[in-house]
Each structure stands twice: as C-alpha cells, then as structure tokens.
C-alpha positions in Angstrom: 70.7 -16.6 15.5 69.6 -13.1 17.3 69.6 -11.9 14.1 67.4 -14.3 12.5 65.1 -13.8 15.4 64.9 -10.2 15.3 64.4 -10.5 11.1 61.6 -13.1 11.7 59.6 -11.8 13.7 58.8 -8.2 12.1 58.1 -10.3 9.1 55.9 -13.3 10.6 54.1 -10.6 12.3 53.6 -8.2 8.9 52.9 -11.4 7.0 50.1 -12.2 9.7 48.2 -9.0 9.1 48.4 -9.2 5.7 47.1 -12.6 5.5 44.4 -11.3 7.8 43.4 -8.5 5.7 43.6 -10.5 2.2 41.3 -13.2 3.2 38.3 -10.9 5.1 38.5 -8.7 1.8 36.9 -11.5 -0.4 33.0 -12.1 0.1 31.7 -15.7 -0.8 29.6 -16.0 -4.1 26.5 -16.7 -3.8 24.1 -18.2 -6.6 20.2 -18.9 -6.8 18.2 -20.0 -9.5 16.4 -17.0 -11.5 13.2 -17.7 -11.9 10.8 -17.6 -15.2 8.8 -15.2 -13.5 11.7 -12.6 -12.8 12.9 -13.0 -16.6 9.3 -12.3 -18.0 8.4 -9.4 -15.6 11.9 -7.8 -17.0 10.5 -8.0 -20.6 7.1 -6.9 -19.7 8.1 -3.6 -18.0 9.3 -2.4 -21.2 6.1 -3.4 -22.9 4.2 -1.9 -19.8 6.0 1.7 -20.6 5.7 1.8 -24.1 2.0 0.7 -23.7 1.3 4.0 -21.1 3.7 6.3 -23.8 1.3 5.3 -26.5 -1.4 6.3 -24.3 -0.4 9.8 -23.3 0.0 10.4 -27.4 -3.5 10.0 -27.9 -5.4 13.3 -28.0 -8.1 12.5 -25.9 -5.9 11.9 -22.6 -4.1 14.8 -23.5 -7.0 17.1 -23.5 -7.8 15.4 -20.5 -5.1 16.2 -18.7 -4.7 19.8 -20.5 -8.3 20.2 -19.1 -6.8 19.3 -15.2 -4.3 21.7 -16.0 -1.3 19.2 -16.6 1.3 19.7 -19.1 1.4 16.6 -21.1 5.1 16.0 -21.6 5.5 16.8 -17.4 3.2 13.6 -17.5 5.7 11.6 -20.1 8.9 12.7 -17.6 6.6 11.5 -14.4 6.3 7.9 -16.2 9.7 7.8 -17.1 10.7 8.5 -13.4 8.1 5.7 -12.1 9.6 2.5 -10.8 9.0 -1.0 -12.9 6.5 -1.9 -9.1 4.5 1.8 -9.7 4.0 0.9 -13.7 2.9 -2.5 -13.6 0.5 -0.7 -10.8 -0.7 1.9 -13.1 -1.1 -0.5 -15.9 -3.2 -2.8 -14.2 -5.5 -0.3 -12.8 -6.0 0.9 -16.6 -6.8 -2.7 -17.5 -9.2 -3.2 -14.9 -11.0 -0.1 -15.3 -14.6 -1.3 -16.9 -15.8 1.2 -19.9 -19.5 1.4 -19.3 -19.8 -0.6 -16.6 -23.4 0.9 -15.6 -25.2 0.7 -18.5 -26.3 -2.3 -17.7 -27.8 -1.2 -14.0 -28.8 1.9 -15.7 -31.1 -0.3 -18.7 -32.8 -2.4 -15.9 -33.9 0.7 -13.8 -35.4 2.6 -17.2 -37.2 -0.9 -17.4 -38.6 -0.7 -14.3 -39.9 2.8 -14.6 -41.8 1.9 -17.5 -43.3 -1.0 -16.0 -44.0 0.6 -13.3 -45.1 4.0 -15.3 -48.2 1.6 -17.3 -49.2 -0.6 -14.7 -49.9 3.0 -12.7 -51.7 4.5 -15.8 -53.5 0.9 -16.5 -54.7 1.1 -12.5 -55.2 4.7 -13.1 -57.2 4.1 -16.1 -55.1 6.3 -18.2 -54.7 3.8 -21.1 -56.4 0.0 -21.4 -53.6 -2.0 -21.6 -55.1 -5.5 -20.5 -58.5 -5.1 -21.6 
C-alpha cells in the first residue's frame, strides 16, 4: 500500500499540472457576422490603387511632380507603401477636388464690371446708351 501511495501521488500531482497547462493553452473561438460593408471596402481598395497607378502614368502628373522635384516612380513605391485607410483618403480628396470651380464666381464679377463700366460712361456721357 506505501508503495501505491508513493507511486500515486508523483503522478496525480504531474497529471494535475499537465491538465492545468493543456486546458489554459486553448483560447475560445470567437465568431461575428462580417458585414457587406467590410467585404466591398476589401474589393474597392484594389480598385482604389489601380485607379491612383493609372494616374501617376499620365504625363501630366508626372511633369507635375518632375516640376516639384519628385521622382515619379519614388511616388509609385510611396502608394504602394500607403495603408488601404491613407488610399481611400487620397482617393476621395481626388474625387472631391472641383476642376474649375471659380469660373463661375469669376463670369459674374466680369459681368459686373461691365455693367458697372457703361452705366459710369452712360452717367459720364461717354456713350448714349439709353437715349
């Protein structure tokens, strides 16, 4: 009986630890729904890149940036180093930049000065606009 007892023991004991050890080792799944928003931003970022690529291959932007004294394909690695967060920032500022967005302000004010330019000449009595 000692001998069972002195057998026993050692083992219960190793057994214990190990039993310890095996079950903290193993983390609990856990699962959440992936949303349609998540899938569709992961498609779009490669759109997003290829869409700022084709951009640095047109000659204009790369004058541009020659002219700023940037080495175009420096630009290409600095885009393919930029985060899917910093291109879908850099994309949308491109998209919401407004080509010729003061023309209109800028017709309305040469309207004004010619208005303003013949009724001083017609007060003036430079021309006889309204007879």
């Amino acid at each position: 009986m000692k001998l069972f007892k002195n057998t026993v023991k050692p083992t219960s004991i190793f057994l214990a630890i190990v039993l310890v050890l095996v079950s903290t080792s193993y983390q609990s799944a856990s699962a959440a729904m992936i949303g349609t928003e998540k899938l569709l931003q992961a498609g779009n970022n490669q759109k997003t890149r290829d869409y700022l690529h084709q951009l640095m291959d047109r000659e204009e932007i790369k004058s541009a940036l020659v002219s700023q004294g940037i080495d175009p394909q420096e630009a290409q690695l600095r885009i393919q180093s930029l985060t899917d967060h910093e291109i879908e920032l850099i994309a949308d500022k491109i998209d919401n930049l407004a080509a010729g967005r003061g023309v209109v302000i800028f017709s309305m004010v040469i309207v004004a000065v010619i208005i303003a330019a013949l009724l001083i000449f017609n007060y003036t009595s430079v021309t006889d606009l309204f007879p």
